[in-house]
N, C-alpha and C positions, 0 to 999 in steps of 0.2 A: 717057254710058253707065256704068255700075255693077256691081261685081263684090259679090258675095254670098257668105258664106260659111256653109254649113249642118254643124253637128257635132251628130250624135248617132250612140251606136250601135246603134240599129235601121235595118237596109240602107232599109227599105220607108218608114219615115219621111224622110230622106233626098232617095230620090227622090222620094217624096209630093209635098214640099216645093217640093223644082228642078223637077219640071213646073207647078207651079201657077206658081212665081215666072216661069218662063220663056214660059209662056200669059202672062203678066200684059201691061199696057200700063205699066208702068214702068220702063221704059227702062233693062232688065237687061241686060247682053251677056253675062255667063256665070255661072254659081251651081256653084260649087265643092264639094264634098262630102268630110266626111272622118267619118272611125270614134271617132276620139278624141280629146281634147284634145294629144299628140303629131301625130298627122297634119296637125291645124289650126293649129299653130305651125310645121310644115315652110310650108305656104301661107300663112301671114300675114308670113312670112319673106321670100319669094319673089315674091308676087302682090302687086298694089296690091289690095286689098281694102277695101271702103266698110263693109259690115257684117257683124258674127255674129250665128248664129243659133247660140243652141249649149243644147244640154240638159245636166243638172246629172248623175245617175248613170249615172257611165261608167267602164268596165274602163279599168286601166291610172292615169291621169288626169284626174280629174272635172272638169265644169264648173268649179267653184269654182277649183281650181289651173289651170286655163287661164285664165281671166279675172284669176287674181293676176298672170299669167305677161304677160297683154295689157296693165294697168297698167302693168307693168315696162316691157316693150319697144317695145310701140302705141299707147300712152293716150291717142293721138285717136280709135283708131277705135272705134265704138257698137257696145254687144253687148247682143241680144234674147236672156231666157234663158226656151226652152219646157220646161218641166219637168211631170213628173206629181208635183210636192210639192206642198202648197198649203200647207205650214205657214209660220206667222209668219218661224220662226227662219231658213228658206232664203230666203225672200225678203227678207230684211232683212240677209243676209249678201250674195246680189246688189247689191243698192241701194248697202252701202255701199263695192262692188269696183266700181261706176262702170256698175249694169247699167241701160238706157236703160228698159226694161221688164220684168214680169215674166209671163210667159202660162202657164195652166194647160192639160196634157192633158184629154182630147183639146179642141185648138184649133179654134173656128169659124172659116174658112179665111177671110170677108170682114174678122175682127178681124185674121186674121195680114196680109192684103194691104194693110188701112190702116194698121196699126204699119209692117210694112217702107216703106210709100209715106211716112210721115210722116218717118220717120228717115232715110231716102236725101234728101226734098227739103229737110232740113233741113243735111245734108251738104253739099248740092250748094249752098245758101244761105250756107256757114258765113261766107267772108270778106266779104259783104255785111251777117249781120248783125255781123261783130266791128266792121267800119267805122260802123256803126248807132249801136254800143253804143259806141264813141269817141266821135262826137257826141253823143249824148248822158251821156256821161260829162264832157264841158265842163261841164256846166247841174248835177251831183253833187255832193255834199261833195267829193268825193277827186279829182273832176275839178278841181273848185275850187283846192284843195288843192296841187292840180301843177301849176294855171296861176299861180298864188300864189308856190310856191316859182322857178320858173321868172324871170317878171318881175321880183322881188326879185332874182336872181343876175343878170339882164341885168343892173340898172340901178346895180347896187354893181361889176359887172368893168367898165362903163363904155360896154356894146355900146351902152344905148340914148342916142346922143348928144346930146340935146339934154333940158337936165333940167325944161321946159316943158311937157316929154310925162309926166313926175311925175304929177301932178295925174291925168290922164287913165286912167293905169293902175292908180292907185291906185285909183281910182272901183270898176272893172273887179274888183276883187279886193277889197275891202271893208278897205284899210285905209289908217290917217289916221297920219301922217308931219308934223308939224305946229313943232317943233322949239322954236325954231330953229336950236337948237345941238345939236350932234348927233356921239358917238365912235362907232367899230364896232371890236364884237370879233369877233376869230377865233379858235375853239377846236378846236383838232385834238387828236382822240383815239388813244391809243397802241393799238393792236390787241393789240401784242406783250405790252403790263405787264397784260391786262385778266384778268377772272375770278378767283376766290377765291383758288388754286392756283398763280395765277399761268401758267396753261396759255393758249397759243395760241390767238385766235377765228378759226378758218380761213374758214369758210362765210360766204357772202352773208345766209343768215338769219340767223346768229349775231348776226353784225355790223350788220345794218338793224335787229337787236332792240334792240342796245345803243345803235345811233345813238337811235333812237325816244323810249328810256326816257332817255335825255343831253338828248334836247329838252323833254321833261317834266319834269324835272327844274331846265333851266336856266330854263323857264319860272314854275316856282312859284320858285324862288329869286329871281325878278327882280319878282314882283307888286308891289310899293312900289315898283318904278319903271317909267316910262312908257320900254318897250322890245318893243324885237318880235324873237322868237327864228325861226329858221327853215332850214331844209337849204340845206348847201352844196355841191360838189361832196366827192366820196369822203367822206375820215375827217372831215369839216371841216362845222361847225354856225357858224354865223353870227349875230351881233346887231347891232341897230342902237337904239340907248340915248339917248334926246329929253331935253333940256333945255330946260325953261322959259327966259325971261326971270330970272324970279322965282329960278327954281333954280341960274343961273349966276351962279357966285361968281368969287374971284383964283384963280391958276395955280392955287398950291399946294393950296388949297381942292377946286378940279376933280380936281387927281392924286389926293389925297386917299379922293375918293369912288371916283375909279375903280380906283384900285387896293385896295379893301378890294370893291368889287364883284367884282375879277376871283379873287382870293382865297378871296372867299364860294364863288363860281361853282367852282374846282376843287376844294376842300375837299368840297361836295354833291356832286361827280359822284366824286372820289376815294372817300367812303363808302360812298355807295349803291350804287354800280358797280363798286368795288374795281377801277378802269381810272383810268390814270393822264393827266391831259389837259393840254393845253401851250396857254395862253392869250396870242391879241397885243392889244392892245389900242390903239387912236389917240387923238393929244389930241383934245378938242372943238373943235369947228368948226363956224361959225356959215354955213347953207346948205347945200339938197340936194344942188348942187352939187357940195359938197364931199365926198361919200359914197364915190364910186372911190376920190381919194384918199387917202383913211382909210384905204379897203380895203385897199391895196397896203400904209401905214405897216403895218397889224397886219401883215398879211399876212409882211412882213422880220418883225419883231416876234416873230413867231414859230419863225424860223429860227435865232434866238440862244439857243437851247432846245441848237443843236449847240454853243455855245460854252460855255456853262455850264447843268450838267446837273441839277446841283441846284436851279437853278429852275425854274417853271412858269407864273411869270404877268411879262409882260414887256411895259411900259410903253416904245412906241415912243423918248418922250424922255432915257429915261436912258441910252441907250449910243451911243459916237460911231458916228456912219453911215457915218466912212469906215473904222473898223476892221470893221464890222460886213460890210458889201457885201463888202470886200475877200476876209477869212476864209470868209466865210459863201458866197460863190460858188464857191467851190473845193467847200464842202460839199455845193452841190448837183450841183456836173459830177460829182463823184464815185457823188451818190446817183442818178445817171441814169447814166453810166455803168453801177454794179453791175448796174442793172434792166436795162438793153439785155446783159449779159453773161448773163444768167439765163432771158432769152426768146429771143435770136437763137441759130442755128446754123450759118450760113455760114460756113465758114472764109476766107471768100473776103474778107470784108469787116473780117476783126479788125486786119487793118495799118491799114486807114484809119482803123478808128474808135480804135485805139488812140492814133495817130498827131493825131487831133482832140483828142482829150482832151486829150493831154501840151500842144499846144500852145495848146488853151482854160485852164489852169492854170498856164504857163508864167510870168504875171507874179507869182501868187504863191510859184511854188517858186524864183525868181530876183531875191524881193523879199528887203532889208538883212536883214529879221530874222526870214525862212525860216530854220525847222530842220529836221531831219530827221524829226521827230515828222510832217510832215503828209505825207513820202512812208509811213514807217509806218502812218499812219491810213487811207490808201487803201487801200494793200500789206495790213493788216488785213479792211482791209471786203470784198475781195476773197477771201482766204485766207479768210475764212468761208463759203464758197463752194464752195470747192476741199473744206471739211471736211463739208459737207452730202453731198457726193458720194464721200468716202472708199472706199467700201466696191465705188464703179465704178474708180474710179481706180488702187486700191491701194497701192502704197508708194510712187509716185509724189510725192505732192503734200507728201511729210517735204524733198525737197529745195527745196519752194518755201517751206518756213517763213521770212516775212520778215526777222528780225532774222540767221537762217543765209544767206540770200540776196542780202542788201544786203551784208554783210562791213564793216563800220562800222568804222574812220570814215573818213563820205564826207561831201562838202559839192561846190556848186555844179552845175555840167554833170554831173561824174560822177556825182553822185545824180539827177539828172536823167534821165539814159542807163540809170543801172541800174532806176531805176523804169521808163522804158519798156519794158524788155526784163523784166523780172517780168512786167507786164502783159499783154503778148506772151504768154509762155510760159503764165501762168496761165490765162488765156482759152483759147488753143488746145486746154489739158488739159481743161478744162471744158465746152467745147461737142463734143470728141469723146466727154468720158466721157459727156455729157447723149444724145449720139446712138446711143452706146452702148447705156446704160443702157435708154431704148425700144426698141431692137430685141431686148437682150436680152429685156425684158419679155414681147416677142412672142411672143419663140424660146420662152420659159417656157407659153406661150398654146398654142403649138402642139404644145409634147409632151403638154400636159395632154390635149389633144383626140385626139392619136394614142393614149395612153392609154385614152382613156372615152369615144371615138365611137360604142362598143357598147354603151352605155349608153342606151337607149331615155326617159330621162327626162333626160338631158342639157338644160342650160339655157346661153344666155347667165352669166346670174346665178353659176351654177357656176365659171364659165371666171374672171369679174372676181373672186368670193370668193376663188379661187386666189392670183391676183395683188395680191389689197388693190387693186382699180381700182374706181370707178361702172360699170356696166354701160357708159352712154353713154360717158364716155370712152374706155373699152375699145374700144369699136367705134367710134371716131373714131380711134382709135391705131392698130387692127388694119386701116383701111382705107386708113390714110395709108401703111403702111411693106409692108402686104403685098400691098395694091392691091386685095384684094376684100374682102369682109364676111366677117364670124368664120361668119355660117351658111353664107356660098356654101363655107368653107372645109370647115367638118364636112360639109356635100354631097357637096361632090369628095372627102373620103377616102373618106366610103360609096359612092361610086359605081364609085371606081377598087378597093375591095378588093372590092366584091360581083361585077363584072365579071372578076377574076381568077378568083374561085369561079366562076364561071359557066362560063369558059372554062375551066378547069384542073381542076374538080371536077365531082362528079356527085350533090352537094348535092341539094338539092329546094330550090325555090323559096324555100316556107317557111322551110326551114331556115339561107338564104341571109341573108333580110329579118328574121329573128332573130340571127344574127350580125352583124349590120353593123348594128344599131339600130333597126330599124324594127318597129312593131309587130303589120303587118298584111300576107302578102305582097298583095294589092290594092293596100296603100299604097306597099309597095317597088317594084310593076309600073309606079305611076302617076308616081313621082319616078324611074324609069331608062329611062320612055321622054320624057320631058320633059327630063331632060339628055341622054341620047345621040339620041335622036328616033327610037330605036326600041324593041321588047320585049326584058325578056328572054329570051323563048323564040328570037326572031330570031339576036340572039349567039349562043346558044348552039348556035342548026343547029339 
């Protein structure tokens, strides 16, 4: 059953409309009606609604900024715009705000009963055919594409175990693996060093543009030689680099070539990208076999990028494995830790997890030739943390300054003890200022709308510009911490202040449904008996 929604402001069009739709045999259960594009954002807010019907010149809020407004906030749901325009330029401004159709006045009513019949059962088809269009998105370039990059990342982490099945998969995805010698590199990209400026890539499309253009890149820079570049998980591009017979040479020979490959390869991605990339790269090794563990060698390989910073391409056999494992595992409890300290907010669980860590790093803060440098380097990565959040926190986070906090010099257990208790202290301040900082955001949310609920053009969109939020986020924040929707929210103020007029003043209706927001009193009648479930007139005696 299907909800319909009709906006225009001629009353008689309206209902025209909802009788025909509601005569019809397509399977309508109710067709809602509003005066303007405000009235039809209170109901697309409120109701599950399948479609709009909305016409273009209207008081108040036009078609156009309603449908800007349903991109924003509904951009699944299909809007028919009936309009008496016929010019190119409205309809082509429909079209490209996502309008399903465009119908001129006056409408032959058998075109308007098969547009709404086509667009409801196309609705009511949608997740059959997105399923459709996944199968056949196998059998596409891009399907291809993704099953491609996919079985490449299975059969280099090692999932698919038996390397017999090589052959089979490669068939499957159109490519020839042939070797038989064979290194892989791994190239993680620095998000942080990327762009002209030197500015932050925050966004997912940011960042899948730069991955994108880093594979095209690594790609033409590798055409003279027989290699296959390809996605790997996150910041991380991957290659797999074939050697002839013919083409293997002595060690030095092989290092040779790979490390002036690995050097070409971030040199091209450092210019063209002006993003800075950290390349590992594995000896050769003869069998497909031997491809996981390559993967793994670069894979560490990569992580000696924390030991020394000034380089970027790092050839698995030049540095001892046992210094390297040892240092370089502290560097990643730490880099998992910061990340579980930046998304979690249970206070409940900081003893344990801090209490994990100290003792997951425990052999190296109590190895011969532990210095204090690598509780500071935590004690840092942390305090960066605490300074992103300054401004919730307050003067708080000047007493966790590491080198003030530690009171040097410390050595063995007792640096040990006082990093855990920084750690402690710094976390708790952190995830209350983090929990803080959202509710204050909200509190900020909700004055704005106590302010400009009588604001009859009030938007979502408004409320987030206030705050520097995405709309969606906003209204994932405001439903987490205040438990209903930002619109159930602006509802309840106009409901609870127009009901105090009602009872306490001797307003006119009208003059109620303009104070408190609304543009119509029809429309103020039909949203205060739908929250209290009865009239205003009733209230009032």
């Amino acid at each position: 059953m299907y909800t319909v929604l009709v906006v225009d402001d001629e009353a008689i069009v309206c209902e025209g409309i909802k009788k025909l739709l509601e005569a019809s045999d397509l399977n309508i259960s109710q067709v809602l009606t509003a005066w303007n594009g405000y009235e039809a954002l209170d109901y697309l807010r409120m109701e599950s609604v399948d479609l709009v019907l909305t016409d273009i010149q209207m008081d108040g809020m036009t078609g156009i900024e309603l449908m800007e407004s349903i991109l924003s906030e509904k951009p699944d749901i299909p809007v028919v715009v009936i309009s008496a325009h016929d010019e190119f330029e409205y309809a082509q401004k429909c079209i490209r705000l996502g309008a399903r159709d465009y119908l001129i006045k006056p409408v032959l009513l058998p075109q308007l009963l098969q547009v709404v019949g086509r667009e409801l059962s196309e609705r009511s088809e949608k997740y059959k055919l997105i399923l459709e269009a996944s199968i056949k998105n196998k059998f596409s370039l891009t399907g291809m594409s993704f099953l491609r990059t996919y079985l490449l990342n299975e059969m280099i982490s090692g999932s698919i175990e038996h390397s017999d099945d090589y052959p089979f998969f490669f068939e499957q995805i159109g490519v020839t693996l042939e070797g038989p010698y064979f290194s892989v590199f791994v190239i993680e990209l620095l998000w942080e060093h990327a762009g002209v400026r030197g500015e932050n890539i925050r966004s997912l499309q940011d960042r899948n543009l730069l991955k994108y253009a880093a594979v095209n890149i690594s790609e033409e820079t590798l055409l003279d030689w027989n290699a296959l570049v390809f996605y790997g998980q996150g910041n991380r591009i991957l290659t797999i680099l074939q050697f002839s017979e013919s083409d293997y040479g002595h060690d030095k020979e092989n290092l040779s070539k790979l490390n002036m490959i690995g050097k070409t390869l971030a040199n091209n991605i450092r210019q063209y990208l002006h993003m800075e990339p950290i390349i590992g790269i594995s000896p050769l090794r003869q069998g497909l076999q031997t491809l996981p563990s390559s993967y793994r060698e670069a894979s560490d390989a990569v992580k000696w990028h924390g030991l020394y910073e000034n380089h970027s391409v790092f050839y698995s056999g030049d540095f001892s494995f046992k210094e390297a494992s040892t240092r370089i595992n502290w560097q990643d409890k730490a880099d998992q830790f910061v990340e579980w300290i930046k998304i979690g907010k249970k206070q409940e669980e900081t003893e344990v997890k801090v209490s994990q860590f100290i003792e997951d790093i425990t052999p190296v803060l109590e190895a011969d030739e532990s210095t204090a440098g690598i509780s500071l380097s935590i004690a840092y990565r942390v305090y960066a943390t605490l300074l992103d959040l300054k401004e919730t926190i307050g003067e708080r986070y000047k007493a966790l300054e590491p080198v003030v906090f530690f009171q040097f010099p410390l050595k063995g257990l007792e640096l040990k003890g006082r990093l855990a208790a920084f750690l402690m202290e710094a976390t708790q301040l952190i995830h209350t200022s983090m929990i803080n900082h959202d509710y204050a955001m909200i509190q900020q949310c909700i004055e704005y709308i106590r302010q400009n609920y009588r604001n009859k053009s009030l938007k979502i969109q408004d409320v987030a510009n206030h705050v520097h939020l995405s709309p969606n986020y906003l209204s994932y924040l405001f439903k987490q911490i205040a438990g209903e929707t930002l619109w159930e929210f602006v509802t309840k103020i106009r409901m609870e202040e127009s009901r105090k007029l009602l009872m306490n003043t001797t307003k006119k209706r009208y003059e109620i449904a303009d104070e408190v927001g609304y543009e119509s009193p029809e429309h103020f009648s039909r949203m205060f008996k739908r929250y209290y479930g009865e009239s205003p007139n009733t209230i009032r005696g």
